[in-house]
C-alpha positions in Angstrom: -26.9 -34.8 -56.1 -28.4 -31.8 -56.3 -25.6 -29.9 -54.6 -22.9 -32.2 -56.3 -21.4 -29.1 -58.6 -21.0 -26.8 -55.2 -18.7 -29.1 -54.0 -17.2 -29.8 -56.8 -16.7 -26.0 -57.1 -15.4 -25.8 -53.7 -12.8 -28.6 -54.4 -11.5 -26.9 -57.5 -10.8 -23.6 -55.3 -8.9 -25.0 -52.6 -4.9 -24.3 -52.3 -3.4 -28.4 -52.7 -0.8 -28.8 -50.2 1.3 -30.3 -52.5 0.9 -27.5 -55.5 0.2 -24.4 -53.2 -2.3 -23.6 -56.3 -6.0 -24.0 -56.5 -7.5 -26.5 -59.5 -8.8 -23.2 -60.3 -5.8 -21.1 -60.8 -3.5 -24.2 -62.7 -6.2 -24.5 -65.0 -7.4 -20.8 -65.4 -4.9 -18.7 -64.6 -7.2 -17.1 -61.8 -10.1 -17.8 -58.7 -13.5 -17.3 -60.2 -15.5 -15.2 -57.7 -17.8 -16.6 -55.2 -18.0 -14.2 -52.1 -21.4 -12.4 -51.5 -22.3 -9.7 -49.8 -24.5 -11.2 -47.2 -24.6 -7.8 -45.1 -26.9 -5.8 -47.6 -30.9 -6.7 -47.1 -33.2 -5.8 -49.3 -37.5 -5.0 -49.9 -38.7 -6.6 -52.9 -39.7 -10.0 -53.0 -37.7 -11.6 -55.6 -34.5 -9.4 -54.2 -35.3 -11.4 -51.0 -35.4 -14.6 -52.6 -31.8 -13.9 -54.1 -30.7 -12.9 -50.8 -32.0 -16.0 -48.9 -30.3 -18.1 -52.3 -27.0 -16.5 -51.5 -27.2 -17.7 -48.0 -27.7 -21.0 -48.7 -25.5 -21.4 -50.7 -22.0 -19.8 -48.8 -23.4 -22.1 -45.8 -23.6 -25.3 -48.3 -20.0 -23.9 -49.4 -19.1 -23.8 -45.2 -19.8 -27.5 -45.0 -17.9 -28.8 -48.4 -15.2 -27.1 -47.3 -15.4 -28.7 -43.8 -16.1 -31.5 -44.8 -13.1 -31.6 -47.4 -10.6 -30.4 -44.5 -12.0 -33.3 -42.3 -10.9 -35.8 -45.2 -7.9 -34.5 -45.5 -7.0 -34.6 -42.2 -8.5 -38.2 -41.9 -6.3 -39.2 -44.8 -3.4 -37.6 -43.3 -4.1 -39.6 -40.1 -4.0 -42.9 -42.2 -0.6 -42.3 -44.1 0.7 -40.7 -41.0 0.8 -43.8 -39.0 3.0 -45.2 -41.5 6.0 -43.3 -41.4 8.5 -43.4 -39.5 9.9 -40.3 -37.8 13.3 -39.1 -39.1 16.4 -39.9 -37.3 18.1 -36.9 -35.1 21.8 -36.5 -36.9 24.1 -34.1 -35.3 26.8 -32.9 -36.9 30.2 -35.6 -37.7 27.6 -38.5 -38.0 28.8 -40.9 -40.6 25.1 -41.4 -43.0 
């Protein structure tokens, strides 16, 4: 639970198939910011403790949005074996 709003967050940014918009964006009007800058390292203590924070969290983002793609994709599965594929027509078919 303690990571529940981080993949809540992660949910809200990602583009719906159906929409081609984020949660985000519809809502908003824009994607709120969540990219670090992982390459700088720092001295002081409590800098490091950011900087170790920061980490965490874009690998904590890397598995919600994994894990949210391997839904999907598992949903897709499901509904997929369902449908029927769509007949060939070639032109001067009578439908």
């Amino acid at each position: 639970m303690d990571y529940l709003f981080l993949a809540e967050f992660a949910g809200n940014n990602q583009v719906s198939n159906t929409t081609s918009l984020s949660l985000f964006l519809t809502n908003l009007g824009y994607h709120p910011r969540y990219d670090f800058e992982l390459d700088i390292r720092v001295d002081a203590p409590e800098e490091r403790e950011a900087q170790m924070a920061a980490e965490r969290l874009e690998r904590i983002h890397e598995v919600a949005r994994a894990e949210m793609r391997y839904a999907q994709m598992r949903q897709a599965d499901g509904a997929d074996r369902h449908c029927m594929p769509a007949p060939a027509f070639q032109p001067g078919d009578l439908v």
